[in-house]
Residue, then its C-alpha position, 0 to 999 in steps of 0.5 A: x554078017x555083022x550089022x552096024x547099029x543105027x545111033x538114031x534108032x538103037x537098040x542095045x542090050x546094056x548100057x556098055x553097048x550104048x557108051x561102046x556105039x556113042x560115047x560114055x558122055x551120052x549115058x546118063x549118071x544110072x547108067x554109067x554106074x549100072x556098068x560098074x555094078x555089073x549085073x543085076x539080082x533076080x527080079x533087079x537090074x544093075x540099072x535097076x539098083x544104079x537107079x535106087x543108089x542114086x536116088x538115095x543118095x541124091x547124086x554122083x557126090x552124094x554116094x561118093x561121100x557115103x562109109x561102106x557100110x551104107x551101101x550094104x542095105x541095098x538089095x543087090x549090092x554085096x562086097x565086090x559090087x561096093x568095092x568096085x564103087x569104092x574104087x571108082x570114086x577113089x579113082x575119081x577123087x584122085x584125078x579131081x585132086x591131080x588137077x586141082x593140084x596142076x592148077x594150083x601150080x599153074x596159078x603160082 
């Protein structure tokens, strides 16, 4: 028998269970990204290395705007990990663009 999660009182195994049960408006920005990372390495959680990414980058914007090849130094993220963040951040820049350029029509 499945039981429902209390939200007051959670206790989810990942951050992909939190945004499943309350919402991806309630993550915080390391985790959002450490479920886009996917997993962790030995001894690293993907919201381990979520937290060290944008602590180095100081935010969102920051590592949205590094080349490729910063992101290598950090221990635990390889090729598929970088280009689902690449991806990510194309997708997002994407949809900024698509609404600037609904606004900008709408201002005409």
């Amino acid at each position: 028998m499945e039981t429902k999660k209390n939200i007051d009182n959670p206790q989810w195994g990942h951050p992909g269970g939190k945004l499943r049960e309350i919402g991806a408006d309630k993550l915080s920005d390391a985790e959002l990204l450490s479920i886009i990372i996917g997993s962790g390495t030995k001894g690293k959680s993907a919201q381990e290395i979520a937290e060290e990414l944008l602590q180095k980058f100081d935010s969102f914007k920051g590592l949205a705007n590094q080349p490729l090849h910063q992101l290598i130094s950090i221990k635990g993220l390889g090729d598929v990990k970088i280009i689902r963040i690449a991806a990510t951040f194309e997708i997002a820049k994407r949809i900024v663009q698509q609404v600037l350029q609904e606004y900008e029509q709408t201002q005409k």
